[in-house]
PDB file as gemmi writes it, atoms N, CA and C in Angstrom:
CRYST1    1.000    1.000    1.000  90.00  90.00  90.00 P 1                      
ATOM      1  N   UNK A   1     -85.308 -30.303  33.412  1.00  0.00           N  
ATOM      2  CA  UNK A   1     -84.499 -29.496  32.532  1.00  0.00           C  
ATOM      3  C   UNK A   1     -83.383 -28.790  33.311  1.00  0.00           C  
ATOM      4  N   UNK A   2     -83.697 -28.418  34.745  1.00  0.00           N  
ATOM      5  CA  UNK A   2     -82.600 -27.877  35.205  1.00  0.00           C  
ATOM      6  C   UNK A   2     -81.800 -28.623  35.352  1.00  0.00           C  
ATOM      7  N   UNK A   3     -81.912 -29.765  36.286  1.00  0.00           N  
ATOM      8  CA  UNK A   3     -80.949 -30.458  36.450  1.00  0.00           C  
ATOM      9  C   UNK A   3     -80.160 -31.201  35.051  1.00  0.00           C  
ATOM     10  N   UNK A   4     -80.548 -31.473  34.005  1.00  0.00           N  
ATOM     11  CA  UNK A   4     -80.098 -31.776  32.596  1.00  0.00           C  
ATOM     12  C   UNK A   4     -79.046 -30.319  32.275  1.00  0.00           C  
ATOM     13  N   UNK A   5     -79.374 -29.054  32.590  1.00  0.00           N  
ATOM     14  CA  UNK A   5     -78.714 -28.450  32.024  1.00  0.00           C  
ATOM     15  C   UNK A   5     -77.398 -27.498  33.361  1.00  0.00           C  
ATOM     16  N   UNK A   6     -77.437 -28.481  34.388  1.00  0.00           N  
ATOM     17  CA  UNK A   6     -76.745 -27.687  34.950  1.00  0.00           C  
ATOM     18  C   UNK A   6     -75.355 -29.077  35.554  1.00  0.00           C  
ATOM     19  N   UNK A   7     -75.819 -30.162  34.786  1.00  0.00           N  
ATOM     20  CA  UNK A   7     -75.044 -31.200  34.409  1.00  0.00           C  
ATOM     21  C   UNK A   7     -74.053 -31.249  33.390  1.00  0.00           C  
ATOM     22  N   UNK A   8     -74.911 -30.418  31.840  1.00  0.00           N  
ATOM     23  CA  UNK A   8     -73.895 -30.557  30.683  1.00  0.00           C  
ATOM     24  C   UNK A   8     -73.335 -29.150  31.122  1.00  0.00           C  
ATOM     25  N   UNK A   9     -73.684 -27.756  32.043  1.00  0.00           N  
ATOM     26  CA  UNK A   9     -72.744 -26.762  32.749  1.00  0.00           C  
ATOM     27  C   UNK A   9     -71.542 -27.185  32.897  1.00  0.00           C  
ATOM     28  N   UNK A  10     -71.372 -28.156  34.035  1.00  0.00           N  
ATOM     29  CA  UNK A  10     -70.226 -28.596  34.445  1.00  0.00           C  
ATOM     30  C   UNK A  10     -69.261 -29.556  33.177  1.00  0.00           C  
ATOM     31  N   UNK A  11     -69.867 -30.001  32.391  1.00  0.00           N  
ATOM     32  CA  UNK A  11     -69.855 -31.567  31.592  1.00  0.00           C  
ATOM     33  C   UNK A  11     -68.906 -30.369  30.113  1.00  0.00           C  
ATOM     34  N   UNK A  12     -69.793 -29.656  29.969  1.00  0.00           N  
ATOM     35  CA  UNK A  12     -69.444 -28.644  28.566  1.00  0.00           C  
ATOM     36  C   UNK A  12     -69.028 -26.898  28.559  1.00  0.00           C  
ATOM     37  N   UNK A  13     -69.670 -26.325  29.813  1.00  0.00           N  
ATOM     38  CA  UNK A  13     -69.689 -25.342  30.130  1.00  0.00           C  
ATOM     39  C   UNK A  13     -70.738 -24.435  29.304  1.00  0.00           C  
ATOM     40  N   UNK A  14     -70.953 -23.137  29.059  1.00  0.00           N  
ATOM     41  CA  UNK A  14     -72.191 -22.339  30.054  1.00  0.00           C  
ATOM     42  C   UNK A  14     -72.895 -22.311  28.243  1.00  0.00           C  
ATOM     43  N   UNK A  15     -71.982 -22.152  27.360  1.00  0.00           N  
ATOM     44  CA  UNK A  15     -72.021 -21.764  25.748  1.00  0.00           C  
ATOM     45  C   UNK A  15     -72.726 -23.176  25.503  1.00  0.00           C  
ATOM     46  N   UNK A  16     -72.155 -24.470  25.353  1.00  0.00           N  
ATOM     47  CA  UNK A  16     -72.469 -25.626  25.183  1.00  0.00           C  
ATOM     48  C   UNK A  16     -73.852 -26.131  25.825  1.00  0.00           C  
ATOM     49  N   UNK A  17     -74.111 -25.655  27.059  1.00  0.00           N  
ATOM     50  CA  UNK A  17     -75.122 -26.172  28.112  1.00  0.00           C  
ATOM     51  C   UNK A  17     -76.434 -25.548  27.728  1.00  0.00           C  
ATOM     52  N   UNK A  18     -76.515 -24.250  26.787  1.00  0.00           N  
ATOM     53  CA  UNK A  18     -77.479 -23.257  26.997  1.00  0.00           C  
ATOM     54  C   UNK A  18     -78.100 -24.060  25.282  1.00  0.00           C  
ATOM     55  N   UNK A  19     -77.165 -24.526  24.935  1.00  0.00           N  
ATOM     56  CA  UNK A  19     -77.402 -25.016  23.312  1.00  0.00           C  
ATOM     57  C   UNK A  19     -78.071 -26.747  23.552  1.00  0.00           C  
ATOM     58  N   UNK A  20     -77.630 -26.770  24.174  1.00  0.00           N  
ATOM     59  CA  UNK A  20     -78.403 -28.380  24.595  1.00  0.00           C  
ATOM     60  C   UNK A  20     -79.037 -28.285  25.374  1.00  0.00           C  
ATOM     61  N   UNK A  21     -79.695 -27.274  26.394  1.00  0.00           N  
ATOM     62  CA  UNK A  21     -81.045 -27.111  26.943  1.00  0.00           C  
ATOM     63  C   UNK A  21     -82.293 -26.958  25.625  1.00  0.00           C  
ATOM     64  N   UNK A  22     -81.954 -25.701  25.166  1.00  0.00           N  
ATOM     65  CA  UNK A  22     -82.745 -25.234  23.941  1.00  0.00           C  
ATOM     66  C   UNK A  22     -83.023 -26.301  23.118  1.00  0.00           C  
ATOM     67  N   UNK A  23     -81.820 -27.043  22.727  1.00  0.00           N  
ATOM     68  CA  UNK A  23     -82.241 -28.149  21.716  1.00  0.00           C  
ATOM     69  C   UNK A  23     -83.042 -29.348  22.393  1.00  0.00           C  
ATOM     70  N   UNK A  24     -82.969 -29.851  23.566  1.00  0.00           N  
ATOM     71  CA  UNK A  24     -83.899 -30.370  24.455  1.00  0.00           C  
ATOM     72  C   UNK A  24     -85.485 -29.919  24.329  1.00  0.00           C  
ATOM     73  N   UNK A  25     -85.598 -29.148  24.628  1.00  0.00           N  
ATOM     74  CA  UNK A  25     -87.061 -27.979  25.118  1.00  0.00           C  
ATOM     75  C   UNK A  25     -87.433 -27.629  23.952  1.00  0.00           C  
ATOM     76  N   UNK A  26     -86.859 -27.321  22.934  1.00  0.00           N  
ATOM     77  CA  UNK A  26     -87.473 -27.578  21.205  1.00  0.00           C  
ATOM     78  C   UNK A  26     -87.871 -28.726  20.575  1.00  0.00           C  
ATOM     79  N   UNK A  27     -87.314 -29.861  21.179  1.00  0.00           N  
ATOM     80  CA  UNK A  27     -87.363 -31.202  20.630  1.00  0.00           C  
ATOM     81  C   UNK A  27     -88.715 -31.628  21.502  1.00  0.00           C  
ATOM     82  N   UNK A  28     -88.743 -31.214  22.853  1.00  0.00           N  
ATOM     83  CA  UNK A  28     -90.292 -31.764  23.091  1.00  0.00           C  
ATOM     84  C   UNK A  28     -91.703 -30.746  23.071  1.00  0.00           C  
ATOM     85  N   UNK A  29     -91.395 -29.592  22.683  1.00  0.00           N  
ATOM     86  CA  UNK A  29     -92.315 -28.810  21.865  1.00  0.00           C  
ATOM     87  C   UNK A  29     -92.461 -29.116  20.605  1.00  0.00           C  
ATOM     88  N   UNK A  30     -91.719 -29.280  19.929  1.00  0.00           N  
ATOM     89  CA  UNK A  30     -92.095 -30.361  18.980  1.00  0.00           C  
ATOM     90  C   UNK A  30     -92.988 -31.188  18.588  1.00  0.00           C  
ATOM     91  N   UNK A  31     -92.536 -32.083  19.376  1.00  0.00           N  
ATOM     92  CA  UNK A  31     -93.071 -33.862  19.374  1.00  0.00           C  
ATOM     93  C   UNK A  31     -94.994 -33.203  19.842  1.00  0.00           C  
ATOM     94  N   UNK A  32     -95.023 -32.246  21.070  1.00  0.00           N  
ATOM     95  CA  UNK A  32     -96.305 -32.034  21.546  1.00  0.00           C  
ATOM     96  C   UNK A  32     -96.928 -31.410  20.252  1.00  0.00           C  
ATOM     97  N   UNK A  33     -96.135 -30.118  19.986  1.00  0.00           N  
ATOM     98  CA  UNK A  33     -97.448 -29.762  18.628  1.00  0.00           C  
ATOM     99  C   UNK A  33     -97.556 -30.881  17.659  1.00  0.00           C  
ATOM    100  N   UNK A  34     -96.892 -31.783  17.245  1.00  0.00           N  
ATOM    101  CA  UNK A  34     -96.818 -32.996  16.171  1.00  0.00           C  
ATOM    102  C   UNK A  34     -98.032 -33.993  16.770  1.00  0.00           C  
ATOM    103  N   UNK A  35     -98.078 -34.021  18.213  1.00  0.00           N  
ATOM    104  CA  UNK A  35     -99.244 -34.987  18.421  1.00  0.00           C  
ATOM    105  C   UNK A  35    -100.024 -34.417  19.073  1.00  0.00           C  
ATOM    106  N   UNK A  36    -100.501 -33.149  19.345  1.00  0.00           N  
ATOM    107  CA  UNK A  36    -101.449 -31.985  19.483  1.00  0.00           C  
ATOM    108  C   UNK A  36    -101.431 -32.750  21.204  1.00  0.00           C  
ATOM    109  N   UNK A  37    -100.334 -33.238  21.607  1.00  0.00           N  
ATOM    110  CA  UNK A  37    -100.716 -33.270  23.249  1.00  0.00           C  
ATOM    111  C   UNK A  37    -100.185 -32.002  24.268  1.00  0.00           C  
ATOM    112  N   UNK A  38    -100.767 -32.233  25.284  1.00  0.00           N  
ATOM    113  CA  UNK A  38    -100.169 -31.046  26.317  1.00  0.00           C  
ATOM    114  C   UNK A  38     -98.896 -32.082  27.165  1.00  0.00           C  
ATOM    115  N   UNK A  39     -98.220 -31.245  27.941  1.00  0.00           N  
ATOM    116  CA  UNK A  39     -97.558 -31.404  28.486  1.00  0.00           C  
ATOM    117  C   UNK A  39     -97.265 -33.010  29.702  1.00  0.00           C  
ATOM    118  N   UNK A  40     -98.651 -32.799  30.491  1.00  0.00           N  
ATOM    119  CA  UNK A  40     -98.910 -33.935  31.350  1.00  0.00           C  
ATOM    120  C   UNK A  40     -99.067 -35.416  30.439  1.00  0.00           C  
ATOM    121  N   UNK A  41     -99.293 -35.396  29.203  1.00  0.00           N  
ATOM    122  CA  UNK A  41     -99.518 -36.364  28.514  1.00  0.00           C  
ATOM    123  C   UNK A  41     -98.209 -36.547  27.851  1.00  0.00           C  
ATOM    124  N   UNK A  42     -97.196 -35.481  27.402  1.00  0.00           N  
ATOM    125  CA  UNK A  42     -96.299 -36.155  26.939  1.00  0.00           C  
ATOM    126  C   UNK A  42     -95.253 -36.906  28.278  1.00  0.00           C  
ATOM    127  N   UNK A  43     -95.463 -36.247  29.472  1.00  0.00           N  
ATOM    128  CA  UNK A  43     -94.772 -36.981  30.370  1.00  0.00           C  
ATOM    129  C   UNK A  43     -95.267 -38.345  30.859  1.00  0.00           C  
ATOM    130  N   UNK A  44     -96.383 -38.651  30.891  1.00  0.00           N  
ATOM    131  CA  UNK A  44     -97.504 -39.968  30.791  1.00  0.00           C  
ATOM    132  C   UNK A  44     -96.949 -40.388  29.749  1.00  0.00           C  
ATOM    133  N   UNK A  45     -96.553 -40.103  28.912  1.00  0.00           N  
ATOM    134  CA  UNK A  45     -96.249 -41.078  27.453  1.00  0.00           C  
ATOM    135  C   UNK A  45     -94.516 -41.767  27.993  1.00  0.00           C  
ATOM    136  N   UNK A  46     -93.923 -40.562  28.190  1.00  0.00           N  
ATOM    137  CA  UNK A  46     -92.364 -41.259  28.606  1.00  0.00           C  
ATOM    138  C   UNK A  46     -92.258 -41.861  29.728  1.00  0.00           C  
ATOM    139  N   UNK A  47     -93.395 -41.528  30.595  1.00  0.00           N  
ATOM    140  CA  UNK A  47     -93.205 -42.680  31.899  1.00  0.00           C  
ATOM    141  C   UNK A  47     -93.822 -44.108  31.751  1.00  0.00           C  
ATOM    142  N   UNK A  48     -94.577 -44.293  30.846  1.00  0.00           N  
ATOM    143  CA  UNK A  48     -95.237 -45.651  30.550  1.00  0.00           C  
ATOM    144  C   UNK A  48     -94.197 -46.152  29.283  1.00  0.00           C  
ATOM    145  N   UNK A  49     -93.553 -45.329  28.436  1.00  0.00           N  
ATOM    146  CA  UNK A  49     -92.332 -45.853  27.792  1.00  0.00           C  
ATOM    147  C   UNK A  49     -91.128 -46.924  28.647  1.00  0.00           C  
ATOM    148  N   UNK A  50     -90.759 -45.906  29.699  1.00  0.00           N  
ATOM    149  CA  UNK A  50     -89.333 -46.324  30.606  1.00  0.00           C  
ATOM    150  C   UNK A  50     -90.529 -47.761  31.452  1.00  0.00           C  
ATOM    151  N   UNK A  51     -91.534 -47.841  31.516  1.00  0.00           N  
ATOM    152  CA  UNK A  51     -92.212 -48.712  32.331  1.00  0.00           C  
ATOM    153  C   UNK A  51     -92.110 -50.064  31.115  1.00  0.00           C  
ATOM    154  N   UNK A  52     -92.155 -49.832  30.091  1.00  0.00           N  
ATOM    155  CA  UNK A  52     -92.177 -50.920  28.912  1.00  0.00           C  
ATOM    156  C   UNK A  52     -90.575 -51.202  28.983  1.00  0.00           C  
ATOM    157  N   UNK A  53     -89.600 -50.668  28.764  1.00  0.00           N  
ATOM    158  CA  UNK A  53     -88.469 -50.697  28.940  1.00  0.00           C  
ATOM    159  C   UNK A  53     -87.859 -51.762  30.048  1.00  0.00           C  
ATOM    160  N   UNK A  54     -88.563 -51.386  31.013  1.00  0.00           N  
ATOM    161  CA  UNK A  54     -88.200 -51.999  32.442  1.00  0.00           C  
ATOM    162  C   UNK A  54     -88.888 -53.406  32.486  1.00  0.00           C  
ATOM    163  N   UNK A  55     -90.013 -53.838  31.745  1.00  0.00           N  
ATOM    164  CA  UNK A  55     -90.428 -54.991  31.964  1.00  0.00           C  
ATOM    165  C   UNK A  55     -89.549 -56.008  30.501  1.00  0.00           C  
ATOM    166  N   UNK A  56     -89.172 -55.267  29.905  1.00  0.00           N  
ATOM    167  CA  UNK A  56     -88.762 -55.922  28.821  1.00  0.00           C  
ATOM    168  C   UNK A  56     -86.857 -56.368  29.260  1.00  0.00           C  
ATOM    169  N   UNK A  57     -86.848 -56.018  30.239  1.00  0.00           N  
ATOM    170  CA  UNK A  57     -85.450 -56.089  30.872  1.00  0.00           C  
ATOM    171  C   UNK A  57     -84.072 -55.312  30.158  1.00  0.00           C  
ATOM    172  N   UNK A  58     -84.654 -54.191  29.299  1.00  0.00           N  
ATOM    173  CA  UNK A  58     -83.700 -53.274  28.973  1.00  0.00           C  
ATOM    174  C   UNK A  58     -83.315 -52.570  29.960  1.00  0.00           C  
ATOM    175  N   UNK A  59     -81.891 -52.027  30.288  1.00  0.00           N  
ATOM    176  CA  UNK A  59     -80.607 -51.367  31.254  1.00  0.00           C  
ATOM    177  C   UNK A  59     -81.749 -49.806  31.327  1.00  0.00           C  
ATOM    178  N   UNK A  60     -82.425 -49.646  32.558  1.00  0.00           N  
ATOM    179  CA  UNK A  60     -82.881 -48.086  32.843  1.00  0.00           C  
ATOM    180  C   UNK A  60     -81.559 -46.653  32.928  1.00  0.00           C  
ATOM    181  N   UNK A  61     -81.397 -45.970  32.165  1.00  0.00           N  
ATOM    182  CA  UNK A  61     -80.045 -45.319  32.423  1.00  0.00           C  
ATOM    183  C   UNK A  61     -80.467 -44.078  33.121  1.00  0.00           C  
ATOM    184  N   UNK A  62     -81.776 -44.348  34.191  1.00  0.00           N  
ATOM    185  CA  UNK A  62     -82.260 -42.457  34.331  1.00  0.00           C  
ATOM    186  C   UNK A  62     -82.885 -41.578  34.039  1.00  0.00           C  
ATOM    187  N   UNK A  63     -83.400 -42.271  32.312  1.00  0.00           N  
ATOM    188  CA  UNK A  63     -83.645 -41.313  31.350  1.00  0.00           C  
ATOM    189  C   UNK A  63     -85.414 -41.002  31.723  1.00  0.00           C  
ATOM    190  N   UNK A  64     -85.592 -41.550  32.939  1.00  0.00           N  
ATOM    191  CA  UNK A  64     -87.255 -40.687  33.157  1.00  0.00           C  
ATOM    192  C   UNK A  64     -87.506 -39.482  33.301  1.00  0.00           C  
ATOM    193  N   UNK A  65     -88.798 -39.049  32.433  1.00  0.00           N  
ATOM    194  CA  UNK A  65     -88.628 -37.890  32.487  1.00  0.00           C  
ATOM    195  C   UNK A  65     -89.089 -37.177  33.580  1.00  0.00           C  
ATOM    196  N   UNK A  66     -88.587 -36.020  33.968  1.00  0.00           N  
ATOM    197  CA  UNK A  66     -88.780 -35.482  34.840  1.00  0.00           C  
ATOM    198  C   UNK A  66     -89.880 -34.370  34.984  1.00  0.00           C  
ATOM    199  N   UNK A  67     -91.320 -34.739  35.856  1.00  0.00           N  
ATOM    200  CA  UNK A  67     -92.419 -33.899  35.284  1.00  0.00           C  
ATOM    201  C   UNK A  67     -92.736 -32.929  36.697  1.00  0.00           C  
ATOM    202  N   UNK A  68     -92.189 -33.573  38.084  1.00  0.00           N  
ATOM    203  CA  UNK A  68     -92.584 -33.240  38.996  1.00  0.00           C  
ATOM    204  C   UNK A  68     -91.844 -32.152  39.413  1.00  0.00           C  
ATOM    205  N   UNK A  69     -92.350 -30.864  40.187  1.00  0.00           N  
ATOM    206  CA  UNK A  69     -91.512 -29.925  40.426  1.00  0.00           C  
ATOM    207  C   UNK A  69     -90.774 -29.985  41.776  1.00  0.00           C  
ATOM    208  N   UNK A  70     -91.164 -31.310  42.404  1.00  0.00           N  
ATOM    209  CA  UNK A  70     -90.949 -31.447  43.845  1.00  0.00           C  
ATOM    210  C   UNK A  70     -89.377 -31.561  43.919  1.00  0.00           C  
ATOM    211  N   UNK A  71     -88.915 -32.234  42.531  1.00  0.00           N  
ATOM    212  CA  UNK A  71     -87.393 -32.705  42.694  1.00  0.00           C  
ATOM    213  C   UNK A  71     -86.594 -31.873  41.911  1.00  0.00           C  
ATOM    214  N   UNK A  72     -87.137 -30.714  41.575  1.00  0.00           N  
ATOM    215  CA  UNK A  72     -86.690 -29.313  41.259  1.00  0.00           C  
ATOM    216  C   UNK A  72     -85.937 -28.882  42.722  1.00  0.00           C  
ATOM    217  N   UNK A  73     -86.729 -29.005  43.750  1.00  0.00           N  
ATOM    218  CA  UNK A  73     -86.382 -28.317  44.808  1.00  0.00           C  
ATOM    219  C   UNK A  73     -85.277 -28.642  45.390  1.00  0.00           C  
ATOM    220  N   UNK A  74     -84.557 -30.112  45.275  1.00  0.00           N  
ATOM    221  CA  UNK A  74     -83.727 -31.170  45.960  1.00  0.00           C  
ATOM    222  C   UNK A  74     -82.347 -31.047  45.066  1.00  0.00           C  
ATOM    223  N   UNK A  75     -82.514 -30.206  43.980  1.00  0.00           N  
ATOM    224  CA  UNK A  75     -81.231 -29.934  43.244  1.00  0.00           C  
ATOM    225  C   UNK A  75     -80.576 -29.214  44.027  1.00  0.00           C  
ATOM    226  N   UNK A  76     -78.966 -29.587  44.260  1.00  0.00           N  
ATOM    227  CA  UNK A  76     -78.169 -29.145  44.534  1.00  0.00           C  
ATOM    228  C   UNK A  76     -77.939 -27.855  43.964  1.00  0.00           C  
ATOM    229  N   UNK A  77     -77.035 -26.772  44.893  1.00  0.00           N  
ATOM    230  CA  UNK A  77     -76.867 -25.513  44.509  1.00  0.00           C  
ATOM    231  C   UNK A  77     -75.971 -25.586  43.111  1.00  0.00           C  
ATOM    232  N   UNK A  78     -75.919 -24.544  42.211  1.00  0.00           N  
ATOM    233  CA  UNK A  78     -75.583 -24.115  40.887  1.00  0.00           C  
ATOM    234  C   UNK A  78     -74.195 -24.605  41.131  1.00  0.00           C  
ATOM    235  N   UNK A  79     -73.162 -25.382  40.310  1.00  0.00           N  
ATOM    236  CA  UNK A  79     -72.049 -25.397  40.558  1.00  0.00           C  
ATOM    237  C   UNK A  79     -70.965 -23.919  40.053  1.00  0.00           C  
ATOM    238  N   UNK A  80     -70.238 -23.650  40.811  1.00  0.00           N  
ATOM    239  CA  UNK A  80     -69.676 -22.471  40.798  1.00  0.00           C  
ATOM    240  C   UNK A  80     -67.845 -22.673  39.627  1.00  0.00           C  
ATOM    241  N   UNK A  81     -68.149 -21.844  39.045  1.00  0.00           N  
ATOM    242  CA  UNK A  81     -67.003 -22.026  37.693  1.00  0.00           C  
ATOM    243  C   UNK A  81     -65.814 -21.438  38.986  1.00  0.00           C  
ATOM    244  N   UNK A  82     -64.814 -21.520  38.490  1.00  0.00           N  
ATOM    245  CA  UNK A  82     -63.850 -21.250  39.729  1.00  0.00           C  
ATOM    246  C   UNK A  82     -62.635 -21.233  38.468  1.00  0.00           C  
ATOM    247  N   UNK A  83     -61.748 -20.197  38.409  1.00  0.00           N  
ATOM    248  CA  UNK A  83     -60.712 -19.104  37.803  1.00  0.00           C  
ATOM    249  C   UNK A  83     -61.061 -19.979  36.263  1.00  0.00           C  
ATOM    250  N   UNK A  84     -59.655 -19.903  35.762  1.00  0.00           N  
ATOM    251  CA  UNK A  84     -59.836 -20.248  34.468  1.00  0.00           C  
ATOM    252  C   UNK A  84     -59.993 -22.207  34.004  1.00  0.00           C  
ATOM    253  N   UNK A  85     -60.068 -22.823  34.915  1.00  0.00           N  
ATOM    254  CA  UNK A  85     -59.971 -24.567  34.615  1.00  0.00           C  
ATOM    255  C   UNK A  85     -61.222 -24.139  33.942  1.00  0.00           C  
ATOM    256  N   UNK A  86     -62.662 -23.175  33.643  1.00  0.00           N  
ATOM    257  CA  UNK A  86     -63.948 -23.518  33.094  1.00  0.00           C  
ATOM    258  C   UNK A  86     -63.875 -22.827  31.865  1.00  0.00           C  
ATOM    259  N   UNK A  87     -62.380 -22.073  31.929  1.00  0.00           N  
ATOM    260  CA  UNK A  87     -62.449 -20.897  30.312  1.00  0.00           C  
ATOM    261  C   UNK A  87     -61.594 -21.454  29.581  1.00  0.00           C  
ATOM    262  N   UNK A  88     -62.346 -21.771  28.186  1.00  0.00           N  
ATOM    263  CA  UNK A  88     -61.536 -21.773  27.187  1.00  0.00           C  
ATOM    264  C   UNK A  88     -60.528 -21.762  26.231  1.00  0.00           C  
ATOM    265  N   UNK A  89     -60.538 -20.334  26.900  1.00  0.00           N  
ATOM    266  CA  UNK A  89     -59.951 -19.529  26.131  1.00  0.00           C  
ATOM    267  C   UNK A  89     -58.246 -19.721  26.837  1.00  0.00           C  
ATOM    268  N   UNK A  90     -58.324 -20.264  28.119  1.00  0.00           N  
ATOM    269  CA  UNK A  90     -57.200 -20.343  28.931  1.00  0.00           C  
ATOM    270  C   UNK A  90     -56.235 -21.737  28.697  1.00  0.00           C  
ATOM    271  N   UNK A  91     -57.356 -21.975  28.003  1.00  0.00           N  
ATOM    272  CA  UNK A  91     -56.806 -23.660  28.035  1.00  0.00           C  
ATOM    273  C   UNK A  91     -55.697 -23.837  26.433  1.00  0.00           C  
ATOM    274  N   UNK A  92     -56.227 -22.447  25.666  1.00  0.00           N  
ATOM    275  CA  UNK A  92     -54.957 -22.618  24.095  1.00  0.00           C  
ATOM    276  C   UNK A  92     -53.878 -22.528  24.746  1.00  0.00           C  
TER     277      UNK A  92                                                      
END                                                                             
């Protein structure tokens, strides 16, 4: 999730990014109360998905999900907004 949301940061900026994290992280709270699973199982479910995917010779675009916290750590630092090229409001 971090790295998803510190992608559409740069991609949409800080208003846009915080709205498509949330809508992310609602969408798989969701799906878990809908199939009364916990967490480790819905990531077991999308990694044996992208594994069906891959034998069926559909294009992998990345989209595994990310369950491990190890590659939390390997994210690059926060990208830094710098004068107005990230505001808005500068750009009418």
């Amino acid at each position: 999730m971090k790295r998803f949301y510190r992608r559409k940061l740069v991609q949409k900026g800080m208003g846009k990014a915080k709205v498509a994290a949330a809508r992310k992280l609602g969408i798989r709270l969701w799906i878990m109360m809908r199939d009364q699973i916990d967490y480790e199982e819905f990531c077991r479910r999308g990694q044996l998905r992208q594994k069906g995917k891959a034998q069926t010779g559909m294009p992998d675009f990345n989209m595994v999900l990310r369950c491990s916290d190890r590659r939390l750590n390997k994210l690059p630092a926060s990208p830094k907004r710098e004068g107005s090229l990230n505001n808005t409001r500068d750009r009418r």
